[in-house]
C-alpha positions as CSV (number, residue, x, y, z in Angstrom):
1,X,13.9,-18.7,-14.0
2,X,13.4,-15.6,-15.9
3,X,16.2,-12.9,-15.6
4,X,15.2,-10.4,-17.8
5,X,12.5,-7.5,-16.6
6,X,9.2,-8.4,-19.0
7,X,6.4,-5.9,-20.3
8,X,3.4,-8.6,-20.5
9,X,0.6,-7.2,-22.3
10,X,-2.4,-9.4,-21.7
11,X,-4.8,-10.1,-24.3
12,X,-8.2,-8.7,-23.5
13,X,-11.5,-10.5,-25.0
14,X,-14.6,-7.5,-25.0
15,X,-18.0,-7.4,-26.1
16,X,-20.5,-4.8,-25.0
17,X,-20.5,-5.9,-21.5
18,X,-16.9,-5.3,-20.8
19,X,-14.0,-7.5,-21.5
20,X,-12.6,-10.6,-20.2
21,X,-8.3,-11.9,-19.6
22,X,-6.2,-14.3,-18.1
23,X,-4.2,-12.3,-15.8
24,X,-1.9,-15.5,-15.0
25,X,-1.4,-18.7,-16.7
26,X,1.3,-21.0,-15.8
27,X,2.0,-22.6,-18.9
28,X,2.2,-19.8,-21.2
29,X,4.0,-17.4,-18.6
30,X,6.7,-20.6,-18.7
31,X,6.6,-20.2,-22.4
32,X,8.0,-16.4,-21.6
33,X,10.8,-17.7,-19.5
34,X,8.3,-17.0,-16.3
35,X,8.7,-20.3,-14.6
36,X,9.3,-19.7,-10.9
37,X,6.9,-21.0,-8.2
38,X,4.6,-18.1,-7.2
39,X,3.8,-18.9,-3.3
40,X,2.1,-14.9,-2.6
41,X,0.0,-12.4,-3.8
42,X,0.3,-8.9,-1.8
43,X,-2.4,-5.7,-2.5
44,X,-1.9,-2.2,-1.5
45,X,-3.8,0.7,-1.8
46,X,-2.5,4.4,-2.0
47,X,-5.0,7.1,-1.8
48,X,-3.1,10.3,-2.8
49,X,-1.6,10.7,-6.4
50,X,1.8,10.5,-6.2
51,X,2.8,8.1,-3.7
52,X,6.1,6.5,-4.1
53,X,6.4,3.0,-2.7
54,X,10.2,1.8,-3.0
55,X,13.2,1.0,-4.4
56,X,12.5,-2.3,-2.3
57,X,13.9,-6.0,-2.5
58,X,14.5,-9.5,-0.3
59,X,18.2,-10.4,0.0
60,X,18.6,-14.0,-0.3
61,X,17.6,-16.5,0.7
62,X,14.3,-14.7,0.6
63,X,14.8,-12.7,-2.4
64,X,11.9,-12.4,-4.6
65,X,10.9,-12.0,-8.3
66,X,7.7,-9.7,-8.8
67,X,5.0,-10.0,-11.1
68,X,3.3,-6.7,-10.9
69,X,0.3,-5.2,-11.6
70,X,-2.2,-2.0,-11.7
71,X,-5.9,-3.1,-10.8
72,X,-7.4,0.6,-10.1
73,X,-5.7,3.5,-11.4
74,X,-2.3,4.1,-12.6
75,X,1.2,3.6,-11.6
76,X,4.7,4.1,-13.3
77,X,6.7,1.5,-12.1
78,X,10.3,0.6,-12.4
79,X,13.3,-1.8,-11.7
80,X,16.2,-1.0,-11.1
81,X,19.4,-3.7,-11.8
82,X,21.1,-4.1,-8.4
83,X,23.2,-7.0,-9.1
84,X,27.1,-6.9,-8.4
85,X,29.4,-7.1,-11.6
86,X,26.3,-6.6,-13.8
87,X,27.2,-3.7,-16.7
88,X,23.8,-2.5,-16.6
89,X,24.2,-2.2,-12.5
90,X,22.3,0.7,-11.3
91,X,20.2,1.5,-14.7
92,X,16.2,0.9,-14.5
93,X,13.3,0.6,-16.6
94,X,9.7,1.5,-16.6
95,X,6.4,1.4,-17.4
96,X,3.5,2.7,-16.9
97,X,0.7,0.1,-15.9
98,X,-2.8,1.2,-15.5
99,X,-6.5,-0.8,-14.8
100,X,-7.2,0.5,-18.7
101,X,-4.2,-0.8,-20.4
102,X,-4.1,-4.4,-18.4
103,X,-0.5,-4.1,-18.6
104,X,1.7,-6.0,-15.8
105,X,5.9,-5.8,-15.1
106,X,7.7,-9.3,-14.1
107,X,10.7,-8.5,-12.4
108,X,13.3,-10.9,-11.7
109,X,15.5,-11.5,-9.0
110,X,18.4,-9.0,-8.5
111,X,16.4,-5.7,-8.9
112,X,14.8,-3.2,-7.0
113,X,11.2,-2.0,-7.6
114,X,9.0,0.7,-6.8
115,X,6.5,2.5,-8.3
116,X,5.0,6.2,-8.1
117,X,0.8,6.5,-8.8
118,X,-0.6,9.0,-11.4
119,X,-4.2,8.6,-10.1
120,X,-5.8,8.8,-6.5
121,X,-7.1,5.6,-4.9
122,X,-4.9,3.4,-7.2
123,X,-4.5,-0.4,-6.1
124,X,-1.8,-2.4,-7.4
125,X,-1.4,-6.6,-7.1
126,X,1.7,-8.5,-7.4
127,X,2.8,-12.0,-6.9
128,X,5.9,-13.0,-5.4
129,X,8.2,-15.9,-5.5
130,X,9.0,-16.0,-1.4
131,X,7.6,-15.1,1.5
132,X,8.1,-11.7,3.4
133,X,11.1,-11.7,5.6
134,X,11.7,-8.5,7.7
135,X,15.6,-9.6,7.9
136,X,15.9,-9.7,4.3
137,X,13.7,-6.7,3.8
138,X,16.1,-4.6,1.8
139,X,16.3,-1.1,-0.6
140,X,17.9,1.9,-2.2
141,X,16.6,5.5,-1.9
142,X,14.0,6.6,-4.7
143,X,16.1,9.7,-5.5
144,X,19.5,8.3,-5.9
145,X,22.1,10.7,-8.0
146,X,24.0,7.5,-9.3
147,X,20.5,6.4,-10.7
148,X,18.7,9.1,-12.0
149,X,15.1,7.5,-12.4
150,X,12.9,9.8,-14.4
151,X,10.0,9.8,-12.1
152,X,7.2,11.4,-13.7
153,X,6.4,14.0,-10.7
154,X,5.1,17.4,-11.3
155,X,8.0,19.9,-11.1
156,X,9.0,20.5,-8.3
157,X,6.9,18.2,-6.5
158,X,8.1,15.6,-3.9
159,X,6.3,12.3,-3.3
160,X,4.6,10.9,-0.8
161,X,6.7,8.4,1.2
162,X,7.1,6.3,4.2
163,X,9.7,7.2,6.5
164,X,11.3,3.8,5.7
165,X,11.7,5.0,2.2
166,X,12.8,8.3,2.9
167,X,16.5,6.6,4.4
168,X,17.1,3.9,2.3
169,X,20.4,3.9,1.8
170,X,22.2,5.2,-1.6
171,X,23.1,2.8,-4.1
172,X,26.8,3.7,-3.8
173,X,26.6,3.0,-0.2
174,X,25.0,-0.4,-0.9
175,X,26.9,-3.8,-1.0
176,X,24.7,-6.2,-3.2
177,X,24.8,-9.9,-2.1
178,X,22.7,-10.5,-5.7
179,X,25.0,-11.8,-8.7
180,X,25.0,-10.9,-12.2
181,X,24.1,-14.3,-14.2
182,X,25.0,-12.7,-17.8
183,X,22.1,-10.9,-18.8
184,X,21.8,-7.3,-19.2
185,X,19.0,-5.6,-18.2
186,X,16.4,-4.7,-20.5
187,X,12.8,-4.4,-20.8
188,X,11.0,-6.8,-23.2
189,X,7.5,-6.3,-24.5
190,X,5.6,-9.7,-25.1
């Protein structure tokens, strides 16, 4: 299984009626490291520009790796390393995906995501590796001092969250059951 968060630019094939990818191929996502057993694809739609949806994970032995993307509209979407002893614990990435550039984020086990959208009605698809679990159903608050994500909101502005979100706890007030396996985070664009 992949432990590093991956950038996956799709190749797009267009003529004058449009374009044409593979969103998800087995054998060359294996080729990127992506080997894990996909077993559900979740959709969600959020209407208003900026709505933030996260910092959200599974524990084990539900935890999940994501394989995210934009299918209308545009996100910024992150992860965030959450796994104990890591050096890169509590740093994060992200990207911006979007239905233009095609662009989608895998994210491994051991990290929160969320993601904030830049356009109204924006839909975003993602497979995971295990099913939902409301015992298991775990996060850290999207404004979290220790973290400092550089969420691209208008000054001043606040997002629009659930009231889940809005408590999540602090990352210093979390105690991760995910272990580092050696590898730092970074992103990296294939």
């Amino acid at each position: 299984m992949c432990s590093e968060v991956l950038l996956i630019k799709p190749k797009r094939f267009g003529d004058d009626r449009g374009w044409f990818t593979e969103v998800y191929n087995k054998k060359k996502y294996a080729e990127y490291g992506i080997d894990d057993n996909f077993v559900q694809d979740n959709h969600s739609l959020s209407v208003p520009v900026g709505t933030l949806r996260g910092l959200h994970f599974q524990t084990p032995p539900f935890a999940q790796a994501k394989l995210v993307r934009c299918i209308k509209g545009r996100i910024y979407d992150v992860a965030v390393d959450v796994r104990r002893g890591s050096p890169t614990y509590g740093r994060w990435v992200g990207a911006e995906l979007s239905a233009e550039n095609g662009h989608q984020l895998f994210i491994p086990v051991g990290f929160a995501h969320g993601f904030l959208t830049l356009e109204p009605a924006t839909e975003v698809t993602y497979k995971v590796t295990n099913f939902y679990s409301r015992e298991s159903d775990g996060g850290i608050r999207w404004k979290d001092p220790q973290v400092d994500i550089g969420w691209p909101l208008p000054t001043g502005d606040t997002p629009l969250l659930s009231e889940k979100d809005e408590v999540q706890p602090l990352l210093a007030d979390f105690e991760s059951p995910f272990a580092y396996d050696g590898i730092p985070l970074t992103l990296v664009e294939i």
